[in-house]
GUZA-573060 format. One line per 10 residues: for each residue x, y, z of N, C-alpha, C. Coordinates in steps of 0.05 Angstrom, whole numbers, plus 5000, padded with zeros to 4 digits. Layout:
% residues N
X Y Z X Y Z X Y Z | ... .
% end
This chain:
% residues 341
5017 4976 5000 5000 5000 5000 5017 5025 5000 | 5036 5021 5017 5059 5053 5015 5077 5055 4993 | 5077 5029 4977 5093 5026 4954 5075 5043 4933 | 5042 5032 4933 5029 5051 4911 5029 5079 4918 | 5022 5081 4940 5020 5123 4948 5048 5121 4944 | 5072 5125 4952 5099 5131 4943 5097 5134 4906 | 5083 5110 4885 5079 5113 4860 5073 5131 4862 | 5048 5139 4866 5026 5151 4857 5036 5189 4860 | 5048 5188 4876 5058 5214 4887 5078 5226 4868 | 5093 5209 4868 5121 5208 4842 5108 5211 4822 .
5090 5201 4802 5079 5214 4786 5059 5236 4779 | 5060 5247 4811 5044 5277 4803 5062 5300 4813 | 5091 5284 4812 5107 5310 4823 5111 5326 4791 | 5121 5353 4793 5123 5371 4765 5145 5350 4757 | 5143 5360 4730 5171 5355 4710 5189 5380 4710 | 5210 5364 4709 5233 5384 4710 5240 5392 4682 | 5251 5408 4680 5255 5429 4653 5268 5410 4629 | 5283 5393 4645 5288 5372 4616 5266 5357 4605 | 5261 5344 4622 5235 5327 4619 5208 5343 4609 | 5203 5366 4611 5189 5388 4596 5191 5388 4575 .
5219 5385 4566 5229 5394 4542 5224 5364 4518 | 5235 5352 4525 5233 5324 4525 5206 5314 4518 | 5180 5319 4536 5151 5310 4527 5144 5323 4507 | 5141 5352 4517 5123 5366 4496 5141 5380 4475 | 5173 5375 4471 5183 5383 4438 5201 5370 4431 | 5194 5348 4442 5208 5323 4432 5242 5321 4428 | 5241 5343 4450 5275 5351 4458 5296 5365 4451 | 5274 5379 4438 5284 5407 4414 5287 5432 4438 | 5306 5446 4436 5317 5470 4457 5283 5496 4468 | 5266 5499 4480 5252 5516 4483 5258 5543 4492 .
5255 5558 4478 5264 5595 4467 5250 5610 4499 | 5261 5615 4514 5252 5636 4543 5250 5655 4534 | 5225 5670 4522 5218 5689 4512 5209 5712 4543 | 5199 5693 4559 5193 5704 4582 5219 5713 4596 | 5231 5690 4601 5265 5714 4615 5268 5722 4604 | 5270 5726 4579 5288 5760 4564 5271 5781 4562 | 5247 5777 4576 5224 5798 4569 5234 5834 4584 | 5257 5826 4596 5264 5863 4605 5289 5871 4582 | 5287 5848 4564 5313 5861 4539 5285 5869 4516 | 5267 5862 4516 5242 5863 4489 5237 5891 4502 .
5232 5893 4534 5216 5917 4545 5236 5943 4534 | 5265 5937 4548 5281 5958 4542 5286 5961 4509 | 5282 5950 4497 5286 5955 4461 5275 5974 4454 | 5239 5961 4468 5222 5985 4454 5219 6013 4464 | 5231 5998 4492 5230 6043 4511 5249 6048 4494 | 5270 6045 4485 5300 6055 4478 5285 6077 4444 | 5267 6055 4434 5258 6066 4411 5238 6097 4410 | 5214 6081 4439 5204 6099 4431 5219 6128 4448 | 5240 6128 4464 5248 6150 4478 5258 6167 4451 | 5280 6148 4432 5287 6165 4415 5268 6180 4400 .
5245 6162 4391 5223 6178 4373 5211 6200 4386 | 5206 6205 4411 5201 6229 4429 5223 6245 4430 | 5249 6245 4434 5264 6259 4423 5260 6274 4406 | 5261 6262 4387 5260 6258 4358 5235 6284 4338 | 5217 6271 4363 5185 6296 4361 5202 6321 4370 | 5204 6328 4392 5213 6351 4406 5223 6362 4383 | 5248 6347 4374 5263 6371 4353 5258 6373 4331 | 5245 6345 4305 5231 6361 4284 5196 6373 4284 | 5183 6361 4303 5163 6363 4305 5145 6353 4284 | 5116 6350 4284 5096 6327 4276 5091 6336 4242 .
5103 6331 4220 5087 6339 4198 5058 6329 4191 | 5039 6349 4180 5023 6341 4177 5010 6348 4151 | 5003 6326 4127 4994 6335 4106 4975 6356 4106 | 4963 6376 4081 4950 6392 4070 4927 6377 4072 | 4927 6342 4075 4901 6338 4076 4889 6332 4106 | 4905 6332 4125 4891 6341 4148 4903 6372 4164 | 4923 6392 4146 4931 6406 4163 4918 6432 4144 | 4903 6423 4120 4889 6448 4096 4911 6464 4085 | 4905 6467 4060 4931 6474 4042 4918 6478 4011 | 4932 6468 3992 4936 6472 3967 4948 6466 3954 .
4944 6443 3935 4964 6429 3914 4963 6440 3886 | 4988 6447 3872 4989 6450 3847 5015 6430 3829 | 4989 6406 3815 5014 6390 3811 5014 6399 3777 | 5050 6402 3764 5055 6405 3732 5066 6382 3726 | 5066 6386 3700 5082 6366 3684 5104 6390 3662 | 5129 6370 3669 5141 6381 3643 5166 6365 3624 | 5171 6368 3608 5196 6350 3589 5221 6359 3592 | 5240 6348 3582 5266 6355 3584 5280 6356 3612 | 5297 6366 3616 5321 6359 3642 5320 6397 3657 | 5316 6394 3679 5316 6421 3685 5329 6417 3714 .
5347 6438 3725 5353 6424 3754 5337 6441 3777 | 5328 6421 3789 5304 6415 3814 5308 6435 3826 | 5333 6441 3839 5333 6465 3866 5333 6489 3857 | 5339 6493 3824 5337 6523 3814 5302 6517 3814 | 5292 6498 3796 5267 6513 3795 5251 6514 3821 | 5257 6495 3845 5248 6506 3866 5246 6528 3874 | 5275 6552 3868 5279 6569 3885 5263 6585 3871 | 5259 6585 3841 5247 6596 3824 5211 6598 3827 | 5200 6571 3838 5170 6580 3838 5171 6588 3874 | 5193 6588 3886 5187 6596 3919 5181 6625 3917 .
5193 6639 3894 5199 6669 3889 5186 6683 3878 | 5168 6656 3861 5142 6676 3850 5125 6669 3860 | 5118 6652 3880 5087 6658 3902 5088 6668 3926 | 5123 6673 3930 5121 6680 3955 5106 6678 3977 | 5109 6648 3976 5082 6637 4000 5114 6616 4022 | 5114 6627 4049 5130 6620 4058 5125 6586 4069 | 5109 6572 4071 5107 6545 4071 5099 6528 4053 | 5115 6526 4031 5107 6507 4008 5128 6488 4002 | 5127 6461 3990 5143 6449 3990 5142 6438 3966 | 5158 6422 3951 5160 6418 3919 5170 6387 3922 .
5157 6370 3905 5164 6340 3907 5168 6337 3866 | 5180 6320 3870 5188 6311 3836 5190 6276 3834 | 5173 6274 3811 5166 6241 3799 5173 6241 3776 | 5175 6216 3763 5167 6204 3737 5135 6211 3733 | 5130 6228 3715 5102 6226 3697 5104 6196 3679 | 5092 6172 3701 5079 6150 3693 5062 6150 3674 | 5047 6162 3668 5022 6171 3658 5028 6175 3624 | 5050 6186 3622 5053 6188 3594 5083 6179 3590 | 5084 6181 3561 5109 6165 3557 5134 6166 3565 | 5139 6201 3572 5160 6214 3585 5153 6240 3599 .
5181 6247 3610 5170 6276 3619 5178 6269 3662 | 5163 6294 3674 5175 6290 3700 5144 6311 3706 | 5137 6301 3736 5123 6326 3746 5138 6339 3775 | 5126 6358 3785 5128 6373 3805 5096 6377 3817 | 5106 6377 3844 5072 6379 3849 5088 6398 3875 | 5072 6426 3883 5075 6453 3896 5054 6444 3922 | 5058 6441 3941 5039 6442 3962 5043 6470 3977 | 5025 6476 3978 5019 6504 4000 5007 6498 4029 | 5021 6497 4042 5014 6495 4074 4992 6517 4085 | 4977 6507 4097 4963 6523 4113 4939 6546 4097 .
4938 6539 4078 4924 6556 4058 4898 6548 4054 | 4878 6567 4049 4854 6544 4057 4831 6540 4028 | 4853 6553 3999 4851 6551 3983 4865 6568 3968 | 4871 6554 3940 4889 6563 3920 4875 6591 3902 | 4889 6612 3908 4878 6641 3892 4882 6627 3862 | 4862 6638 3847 4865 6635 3818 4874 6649 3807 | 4886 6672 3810 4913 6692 3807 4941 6678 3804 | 4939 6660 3823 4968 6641 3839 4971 6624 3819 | 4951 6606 3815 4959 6586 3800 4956 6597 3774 | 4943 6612 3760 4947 6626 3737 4977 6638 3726 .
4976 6646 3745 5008 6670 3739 5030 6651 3747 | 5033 6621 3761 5048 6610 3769 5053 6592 3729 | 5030 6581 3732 5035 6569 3702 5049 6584 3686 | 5038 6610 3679 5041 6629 3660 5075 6641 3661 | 5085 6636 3700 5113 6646 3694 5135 6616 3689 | 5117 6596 3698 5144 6568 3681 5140 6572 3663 | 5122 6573 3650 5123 6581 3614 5143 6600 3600 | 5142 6612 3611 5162 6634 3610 5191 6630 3620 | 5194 6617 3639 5215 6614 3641 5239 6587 3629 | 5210 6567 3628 5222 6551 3611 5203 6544 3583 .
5212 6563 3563 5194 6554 3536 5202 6527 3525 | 5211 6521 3531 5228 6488 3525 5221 6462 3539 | 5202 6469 3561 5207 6451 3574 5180 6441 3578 | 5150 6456 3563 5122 6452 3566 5110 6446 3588 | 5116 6467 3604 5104 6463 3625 5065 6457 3625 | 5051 6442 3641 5028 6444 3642 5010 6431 3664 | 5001 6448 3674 4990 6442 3702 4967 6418 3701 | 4972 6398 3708 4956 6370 3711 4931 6370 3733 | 4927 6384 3757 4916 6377 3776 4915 6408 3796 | 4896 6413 3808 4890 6439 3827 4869 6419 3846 .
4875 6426 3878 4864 6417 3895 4873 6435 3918 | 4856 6441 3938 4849 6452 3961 4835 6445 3977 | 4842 6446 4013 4839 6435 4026 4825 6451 4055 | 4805 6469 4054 4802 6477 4077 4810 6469 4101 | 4822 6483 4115 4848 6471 4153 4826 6457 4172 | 4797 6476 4171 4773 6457 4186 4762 6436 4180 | 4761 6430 4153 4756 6407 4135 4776 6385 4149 | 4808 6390 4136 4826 6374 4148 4828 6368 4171 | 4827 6387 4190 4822 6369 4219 4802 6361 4226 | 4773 6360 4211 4749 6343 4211 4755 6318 4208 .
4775 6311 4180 4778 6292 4167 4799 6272 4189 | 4822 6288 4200 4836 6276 4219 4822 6260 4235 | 4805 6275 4257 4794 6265 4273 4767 6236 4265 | 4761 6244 4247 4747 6219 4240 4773 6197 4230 | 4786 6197 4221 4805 6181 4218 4817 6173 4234 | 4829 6173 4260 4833 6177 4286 4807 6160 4299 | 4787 6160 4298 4765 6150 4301 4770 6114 4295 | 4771 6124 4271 4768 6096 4256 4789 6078 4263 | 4806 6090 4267 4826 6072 4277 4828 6064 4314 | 4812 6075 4321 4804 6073 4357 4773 6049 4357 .
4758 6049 4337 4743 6037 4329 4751 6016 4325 | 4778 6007 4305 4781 5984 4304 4804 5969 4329 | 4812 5987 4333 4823 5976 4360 4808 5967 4380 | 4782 5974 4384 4766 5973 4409 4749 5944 4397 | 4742 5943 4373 4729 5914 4359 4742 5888 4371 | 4779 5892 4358 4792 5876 4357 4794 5858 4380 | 4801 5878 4407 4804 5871 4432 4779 5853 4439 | 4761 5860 4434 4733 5849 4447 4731 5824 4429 | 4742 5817 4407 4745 5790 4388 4752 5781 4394 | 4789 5789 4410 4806 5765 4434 4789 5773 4460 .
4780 5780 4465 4774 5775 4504 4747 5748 4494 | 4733 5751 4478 4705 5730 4475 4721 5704 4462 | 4737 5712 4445 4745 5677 4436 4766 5668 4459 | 4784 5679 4472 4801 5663 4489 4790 5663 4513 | 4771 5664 4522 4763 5663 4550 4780 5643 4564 | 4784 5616 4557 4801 5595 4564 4824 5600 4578 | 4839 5623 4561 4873 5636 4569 4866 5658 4592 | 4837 5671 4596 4842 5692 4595 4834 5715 4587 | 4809 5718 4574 4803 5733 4553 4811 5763 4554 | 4802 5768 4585 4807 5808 4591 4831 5807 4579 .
4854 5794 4601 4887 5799 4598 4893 5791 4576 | 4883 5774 4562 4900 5774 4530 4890 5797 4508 | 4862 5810 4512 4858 5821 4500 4873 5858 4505 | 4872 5861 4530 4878 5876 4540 4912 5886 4523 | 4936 5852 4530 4956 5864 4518 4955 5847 4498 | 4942 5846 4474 4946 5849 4443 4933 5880 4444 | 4920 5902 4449 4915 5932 4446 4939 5947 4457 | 4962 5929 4476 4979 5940 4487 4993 5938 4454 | 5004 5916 4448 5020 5903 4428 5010 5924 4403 | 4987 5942 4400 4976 5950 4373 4987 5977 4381 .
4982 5987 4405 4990 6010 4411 5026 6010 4406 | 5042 5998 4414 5064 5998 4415 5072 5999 4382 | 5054 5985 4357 5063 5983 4329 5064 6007 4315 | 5030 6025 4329 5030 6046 4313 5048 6070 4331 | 5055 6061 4350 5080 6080 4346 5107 6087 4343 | 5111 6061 4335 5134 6050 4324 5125 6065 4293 | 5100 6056 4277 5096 6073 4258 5095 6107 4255 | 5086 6118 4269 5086 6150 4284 5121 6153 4285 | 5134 6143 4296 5164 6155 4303 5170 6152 4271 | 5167 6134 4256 5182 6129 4230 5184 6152 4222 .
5153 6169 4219 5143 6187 4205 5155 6208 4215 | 5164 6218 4239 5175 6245 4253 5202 6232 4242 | 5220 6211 4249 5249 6211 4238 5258 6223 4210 | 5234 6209 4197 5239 6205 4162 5229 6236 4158 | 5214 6248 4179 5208 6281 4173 5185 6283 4138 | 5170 6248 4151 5149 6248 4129 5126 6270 4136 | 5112 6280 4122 5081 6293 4139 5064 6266 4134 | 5041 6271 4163 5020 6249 4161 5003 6250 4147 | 4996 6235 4127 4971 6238 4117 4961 6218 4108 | 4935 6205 4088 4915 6190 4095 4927 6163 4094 .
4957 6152 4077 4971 6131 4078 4976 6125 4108 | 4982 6140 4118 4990 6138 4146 4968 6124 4162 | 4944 6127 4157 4913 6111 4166 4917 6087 4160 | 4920 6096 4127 4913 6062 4110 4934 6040 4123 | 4961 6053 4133 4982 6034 4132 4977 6024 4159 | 4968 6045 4177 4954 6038 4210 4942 6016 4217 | 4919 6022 4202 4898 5998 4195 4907 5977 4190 | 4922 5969 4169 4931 5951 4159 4956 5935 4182 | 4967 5947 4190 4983 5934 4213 4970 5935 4237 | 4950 5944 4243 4930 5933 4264 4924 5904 4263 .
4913 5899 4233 4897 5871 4226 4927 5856 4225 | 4947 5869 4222 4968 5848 4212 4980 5836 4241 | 4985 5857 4258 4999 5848 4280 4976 5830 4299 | 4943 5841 4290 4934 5830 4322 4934 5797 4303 | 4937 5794 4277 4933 5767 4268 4954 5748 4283 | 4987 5759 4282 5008 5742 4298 4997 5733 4327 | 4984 5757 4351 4979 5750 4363 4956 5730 4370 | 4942 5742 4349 4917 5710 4349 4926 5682 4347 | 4949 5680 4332 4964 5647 4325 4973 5644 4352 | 4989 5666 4362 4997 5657 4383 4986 5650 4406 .
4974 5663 4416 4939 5662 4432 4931 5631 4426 | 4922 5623 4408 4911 5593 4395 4931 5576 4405 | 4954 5581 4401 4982 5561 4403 4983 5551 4431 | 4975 5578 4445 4974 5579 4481 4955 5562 4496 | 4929 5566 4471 4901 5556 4486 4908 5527 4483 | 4916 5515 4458 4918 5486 4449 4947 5476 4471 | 4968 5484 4467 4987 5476 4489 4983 5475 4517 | 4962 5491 4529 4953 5498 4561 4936 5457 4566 | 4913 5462 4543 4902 5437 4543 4924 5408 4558 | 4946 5399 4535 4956 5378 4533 4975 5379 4564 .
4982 5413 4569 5014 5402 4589 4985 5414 4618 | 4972 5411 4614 4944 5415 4641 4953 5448 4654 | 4935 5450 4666 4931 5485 4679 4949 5489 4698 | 4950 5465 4717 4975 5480 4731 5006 5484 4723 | 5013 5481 4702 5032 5486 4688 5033 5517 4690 | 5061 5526 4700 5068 5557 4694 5059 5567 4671 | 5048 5592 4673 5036 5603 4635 5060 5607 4632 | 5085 5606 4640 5110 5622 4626 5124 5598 4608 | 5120 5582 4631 5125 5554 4604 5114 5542 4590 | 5090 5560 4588 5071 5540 4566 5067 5564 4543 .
5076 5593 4549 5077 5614 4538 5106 5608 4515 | 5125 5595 4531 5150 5592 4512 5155 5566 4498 | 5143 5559 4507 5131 5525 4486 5114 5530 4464 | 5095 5554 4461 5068 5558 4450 5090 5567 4424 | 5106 5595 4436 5121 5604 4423 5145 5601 4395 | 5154 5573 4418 5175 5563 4396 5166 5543 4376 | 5140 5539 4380 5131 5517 4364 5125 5534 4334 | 5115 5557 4347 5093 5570 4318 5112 5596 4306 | 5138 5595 4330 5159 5616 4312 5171 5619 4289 | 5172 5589 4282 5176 5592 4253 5156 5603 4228 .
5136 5594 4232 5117 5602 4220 5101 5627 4215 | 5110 5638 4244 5104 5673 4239 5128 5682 4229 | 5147 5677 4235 5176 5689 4219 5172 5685 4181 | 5173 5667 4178 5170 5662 4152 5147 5675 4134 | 5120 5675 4152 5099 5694 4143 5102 5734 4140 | 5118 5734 4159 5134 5755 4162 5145 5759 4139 | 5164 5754 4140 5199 5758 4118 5176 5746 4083 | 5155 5732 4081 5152 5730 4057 5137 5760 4042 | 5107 5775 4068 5102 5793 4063 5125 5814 4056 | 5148 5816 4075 5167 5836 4080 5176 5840 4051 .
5185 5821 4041 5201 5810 4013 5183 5829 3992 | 5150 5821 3995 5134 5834 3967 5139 5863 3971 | 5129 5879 3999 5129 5900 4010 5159 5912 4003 | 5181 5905 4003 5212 5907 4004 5214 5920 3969 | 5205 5896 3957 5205 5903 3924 5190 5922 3916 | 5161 5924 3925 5149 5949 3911 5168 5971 3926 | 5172 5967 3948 5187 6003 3954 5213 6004 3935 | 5228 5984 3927 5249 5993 3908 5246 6000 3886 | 5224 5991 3873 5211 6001 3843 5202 6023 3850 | 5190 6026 3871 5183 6065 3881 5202 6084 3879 .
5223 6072 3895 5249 6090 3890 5256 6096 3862 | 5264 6078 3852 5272 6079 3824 5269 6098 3805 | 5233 6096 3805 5219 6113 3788 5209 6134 3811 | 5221 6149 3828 5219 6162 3845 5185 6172 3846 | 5167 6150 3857 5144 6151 3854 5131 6151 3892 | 5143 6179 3900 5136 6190 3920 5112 6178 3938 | 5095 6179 3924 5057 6166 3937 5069 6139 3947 | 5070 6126 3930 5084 6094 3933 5105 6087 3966 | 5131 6103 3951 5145 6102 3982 5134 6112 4001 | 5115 6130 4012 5097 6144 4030 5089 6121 4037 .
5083 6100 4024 5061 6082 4040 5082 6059 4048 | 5090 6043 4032 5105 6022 4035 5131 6032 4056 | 5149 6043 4058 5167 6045 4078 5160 6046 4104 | 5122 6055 4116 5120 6048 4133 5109 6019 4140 | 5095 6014 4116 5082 5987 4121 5117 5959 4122 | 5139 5963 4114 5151 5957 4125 5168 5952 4154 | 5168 5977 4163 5173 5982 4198 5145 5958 4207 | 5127 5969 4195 5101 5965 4212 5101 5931 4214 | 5105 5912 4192 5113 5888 4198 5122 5880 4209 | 5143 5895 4210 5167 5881 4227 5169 5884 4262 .
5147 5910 4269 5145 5917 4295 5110 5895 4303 | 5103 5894 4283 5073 5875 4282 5087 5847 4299 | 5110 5830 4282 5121 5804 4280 5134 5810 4309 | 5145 5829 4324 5159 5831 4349 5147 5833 4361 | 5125 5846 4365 5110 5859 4387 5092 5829 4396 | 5078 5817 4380 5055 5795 4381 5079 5779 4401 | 5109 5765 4395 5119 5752 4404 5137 5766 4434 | 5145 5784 4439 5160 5798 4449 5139 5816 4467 | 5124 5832 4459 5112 5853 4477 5088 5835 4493 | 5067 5825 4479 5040 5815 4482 5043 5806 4494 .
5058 5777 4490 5057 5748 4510 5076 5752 4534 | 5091 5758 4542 5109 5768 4557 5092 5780 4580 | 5081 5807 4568 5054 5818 4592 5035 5809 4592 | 5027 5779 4586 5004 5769 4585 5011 5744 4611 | 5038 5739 4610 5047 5722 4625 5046 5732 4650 | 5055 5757 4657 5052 5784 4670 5027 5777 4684 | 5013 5782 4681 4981 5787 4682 4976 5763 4703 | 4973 5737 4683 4969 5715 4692 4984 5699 4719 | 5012 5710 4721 5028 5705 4742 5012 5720 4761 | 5006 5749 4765 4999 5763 4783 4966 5761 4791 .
4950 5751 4777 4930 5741 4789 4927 5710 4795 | 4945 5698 4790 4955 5674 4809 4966 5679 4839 | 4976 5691 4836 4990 5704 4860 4978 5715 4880 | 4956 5732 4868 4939 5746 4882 4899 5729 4892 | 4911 5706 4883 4884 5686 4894 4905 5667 4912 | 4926 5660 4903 4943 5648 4924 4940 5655 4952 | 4945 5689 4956 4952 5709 4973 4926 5704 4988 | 4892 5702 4971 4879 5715 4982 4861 5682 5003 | 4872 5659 4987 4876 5636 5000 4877 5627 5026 | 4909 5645 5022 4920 5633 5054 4912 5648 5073 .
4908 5678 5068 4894 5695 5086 4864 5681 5114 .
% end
């Protein structure tokens, strides 16, 4: 009889970290994503301190289409050099916040445009853009100049438009969360949902700093690309979330979440990596064909939606689960506590 309780005992003692390793990965090395979780924490303060820096001294650009302005985009042929004719249309509108961008005119067979933004303007005089045409003409008869596009932006309009945009993207953050807190109830639902909105917050501002470094202005790509690494990053975390719920099952509940958090992890890390680096790759090429044909709109979008992957692919593994482990340790702890009381 003391031979079976002596059994019986011995087989409900924990497994030790080899023997962990050993059942559930068949003896393959398991990745401690949880101990290194104050080198993931300090990465991202390190980042975002710089990008607050970073604000302070260039401060927030903000497109004509949420800051109201005025676009005048031309087209013209032949070779002309950029910073003369800059200085040249700065001098005939004498409008002290305008800025001048130059492409490939795609559109036709050859040729280059310039497109004139006017900051803060809350529409383009028809004086301005008249006499603006009328003096490249003049100054370059050679070069056919001809104005393609006129658009204006009332400043109340644009920060209407912000704020509903801004919206939309608080909207989908607030959906998302409430999609993980109802499907993982099993893990957890509040605390996992809670930090995958941590994990979304941390991407878009990893996207936000890009934009003050690179001294891009924000405008509606900046949404589209938002959005889009919202759905992208909370998707990592959802695999991983699933990976957690199905591994919690097999190694049973009283198992540490930190070890069942870094088991969940190493199993499905390949697979987000690779999902990763294959998007990265398509995203990678259109921005070099952007460059190329210096097709401005293009790189506006893609250079962030690159960061944004790549902070999507870290954050789900690195930020989320880490403080999700967090969570779960500390209200273990705190029913333990309220136990023995």
């Amino acid at each position: 009889m003391t031979d079976k309780t002596q059994t019986k005992a011995v087989s409900k003692a924990p497994l030790t970290d080899e023997e962990f390793v050993n059942k559930y990965n068949g003896g393959r090395k398991i990745i401690d994503f949880v101990g290194h979780k104050k080198i993931f924490f300090g990465i991202s303060l390190s980042i975002i301190i710089i990008g607050i820096i970073c604000n302070f001294i260039f401060g927030t650009q903000l497109d004509i289409q949420f800051s109201g302005g005025a676009t005048l985009k031309f087209s013209y042929s032949g070779e002309i050099n950029q910073s003369e004719l800059t200085d040249f249309i700065q001098a005939k509108t004498t409008e002290d916040r305008i800025t001048t961008t130059y492409a490939q005119d795609l559109m036709g067979n050859s040729g280059t445009t310039v497109t004139v933004q006017f900051s803060g303007n809350d529409s383009i005089k028809t004086d301005i853009q008249k006499n603006l045409e009328s003096d490249l003409q003049k100054q370059y008869p050679d070069n056919d100049f001809k104005c393609l596009e006129s658009n204006s932006v009332d400043a109340s309009m644009g920060f209407s438009f912000l704020l509903k945009c801004l919206t939309a993207v608080a909207i989908a953050a607030v959906l998302m969360v409430l999609y993980v807190t109802i499907r993982f109830k099993k893990i957890g639902g509040l605390s996992a949902g809670v930090m995958a909105l941590v994990a979304l917050f941390h991407d878009v501002a990893m996207i936000y700093f890009m934009y003050v470094i690179f001294q891009m202005p924000i405008d509606a790509s900046f949404i589209a690309v938002v959005l889009m690494i919202l759905g992208y990053s909370l998707n990592d975390t959802i695999v991983i979330y699933d990976r957690v719920r199905e591994e919690k099952k097999l190694v049973g509940s009283k198992t540490d979440v930190g070890k069942v958090f870094n088991l969940s992890c190493t199993k499905c890390i390949k697979r987000t990596i690779m999902t990763s680096i294959t998007t990265l790759s398509a995203i990678l090429v259109v921005y070099i064909v952007a460059c190329a044909f210096n097709i401005t709109s293009v790189q506006s979008f893609a250079l962030p939606m690159i960061i944004g992957i790549v902070s999507g692919c870290y954050s789900s593994i690195c930020i989320a689960g880490p403080l999700w482990v967090m969570w779960q340790r500390h209200k273990k702890a705190k029913k333990a506590a309220a136990k023995a009381a």
